[in-house]
N, C-alpha and C positions, 0 to 999 in steps of 0.2 A: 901271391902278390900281396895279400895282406889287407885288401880291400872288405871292410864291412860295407851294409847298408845302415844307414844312416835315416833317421825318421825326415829332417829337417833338408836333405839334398837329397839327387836322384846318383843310383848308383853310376851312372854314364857319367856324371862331375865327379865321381869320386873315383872312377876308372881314368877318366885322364889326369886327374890329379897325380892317381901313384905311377903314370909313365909319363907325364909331360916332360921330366928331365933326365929322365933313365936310357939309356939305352938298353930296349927290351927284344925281344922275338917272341910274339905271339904267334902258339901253332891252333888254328879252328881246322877239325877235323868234321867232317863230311854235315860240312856248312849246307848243304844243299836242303837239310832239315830247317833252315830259320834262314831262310832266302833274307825274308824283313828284315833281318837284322845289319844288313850291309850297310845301312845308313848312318850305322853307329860304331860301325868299322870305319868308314871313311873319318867321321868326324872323330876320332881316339888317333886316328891319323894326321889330322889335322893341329890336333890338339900338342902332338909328342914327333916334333918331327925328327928323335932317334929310335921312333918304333918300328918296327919290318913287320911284315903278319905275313903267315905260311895259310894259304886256306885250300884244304881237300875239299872237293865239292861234284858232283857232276853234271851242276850246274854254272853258269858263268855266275857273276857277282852285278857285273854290271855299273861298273866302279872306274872313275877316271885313274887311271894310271897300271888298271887291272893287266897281268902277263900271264896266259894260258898255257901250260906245259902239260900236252896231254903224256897222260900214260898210257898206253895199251898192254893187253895180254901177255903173260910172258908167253913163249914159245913150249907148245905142249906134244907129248908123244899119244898117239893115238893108244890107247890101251888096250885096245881089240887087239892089235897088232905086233903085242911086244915078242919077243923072241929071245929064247935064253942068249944069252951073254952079250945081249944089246947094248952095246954103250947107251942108255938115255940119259945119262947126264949131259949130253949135248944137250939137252933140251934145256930151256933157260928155267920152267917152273920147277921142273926134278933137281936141276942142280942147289937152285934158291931152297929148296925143303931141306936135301941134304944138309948142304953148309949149314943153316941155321938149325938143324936137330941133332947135327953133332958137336954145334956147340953149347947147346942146351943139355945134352947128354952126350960125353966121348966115347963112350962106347956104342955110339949108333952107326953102321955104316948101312950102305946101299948095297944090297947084295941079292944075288936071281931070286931068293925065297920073300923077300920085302918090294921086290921093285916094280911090278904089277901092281902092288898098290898104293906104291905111293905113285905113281902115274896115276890110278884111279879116282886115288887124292885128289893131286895138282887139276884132275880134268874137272873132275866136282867142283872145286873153287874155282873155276874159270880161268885159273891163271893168273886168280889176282893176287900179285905180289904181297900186298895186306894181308890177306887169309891164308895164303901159304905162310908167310910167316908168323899169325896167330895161332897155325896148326903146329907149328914145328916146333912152337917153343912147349906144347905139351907131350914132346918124345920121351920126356924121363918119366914120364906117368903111362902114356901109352903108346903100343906099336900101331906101325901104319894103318895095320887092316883094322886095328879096333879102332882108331879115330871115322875110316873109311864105315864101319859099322855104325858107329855113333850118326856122323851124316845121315847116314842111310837112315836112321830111323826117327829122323826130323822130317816131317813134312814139308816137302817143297812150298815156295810161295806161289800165293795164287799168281795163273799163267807164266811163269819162270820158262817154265819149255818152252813155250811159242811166245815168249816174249821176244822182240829185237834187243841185242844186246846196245846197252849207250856206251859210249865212250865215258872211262873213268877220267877226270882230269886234276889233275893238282896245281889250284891256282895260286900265282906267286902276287901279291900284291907290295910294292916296293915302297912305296914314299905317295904322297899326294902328286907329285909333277911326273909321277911316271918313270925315275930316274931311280937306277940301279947300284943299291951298297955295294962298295968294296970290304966290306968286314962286317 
């Protein structure tokens, strides 16, 4: 955007300055890190009322005009369970890896000798549509089971097993009055 800090103003004046008459789409991704900062989301909103702002978070915002679209899990195959010539592309995570690892690499496909693990993959990620697809875009670098390797020998985060999983949500936040772009 083109925004310096400036000694003599604060960058928040200088953030709505360069969108007050633009029409913008600002994307904040996994906002949930800088909760605080919502108040300065509002008021850039305030400020530019042709700006939209996308915010991933898994927490709410807490924002007048704030719209909640959760996400959940895609659909995963139990991977204790696979069975040669399982269709698991039914499964909505496996299919999401595929599609996106062969289009990262064309010569990738799903096949009985790969598909154990990328099911094991998809189940490691949780399902999360994010990580499946930050895993898939390194298919032309690596195969499933070596990405599946590389996991493996990252240390889980403290309590991840017996944590409860949260709901991931992608919050949509539209305009200051709540009301919804057509473009």
């Amino acid at each position: 955007m083109g925004v310096r800090e400036e000694p003599t103003r604060s960058i928040q004046a200088s953030l709505e300055d360069a969108v007050r008459d633009r029409r913008v789409l600002l994307v904040l991704d996994n906002f949930e890190q800088i909760l605080r900062a919502a108040p300065m989301v509002t008021d850039l909103l305030r400020a530019a009322p042709r700006l939209r702002v996308l915010v991933t978070s898994r927490a709410p915002l807490h924002v007048s005009g704030e719209h909640e679209l959760p996400v959940p899990p895609l659909g995963l195959p139990d991977p204790q369970q696979l069975h040669a010539g399982e269709e698991i592309t039914a499964f909505e995570a496996v299919d999401l890896f595929a599609q996106r690892a062969a289009a990262m690499d064309p010569e990738f496909a799903l096949t009985d000798q790969n598909a154990a693990a990328v099911a094991q993959l998809c189940a490691r990620l949780d399902g999360l549509p994010l990580a499946i697809e930050l895993a898939a875009s390194r298919a032309k670098l690596l195969s499933p089971s070596d990405m599946l390797d590389r996991l493996e020998l990252r240390p889980a985060r403290a309590g991840r097993a017996a944590a409860v999983r949260r709901p991931v949500h992608v919050r949509r936040r539209m305009d200051v009055g709540g009301r919804r772009s057509r473009g």
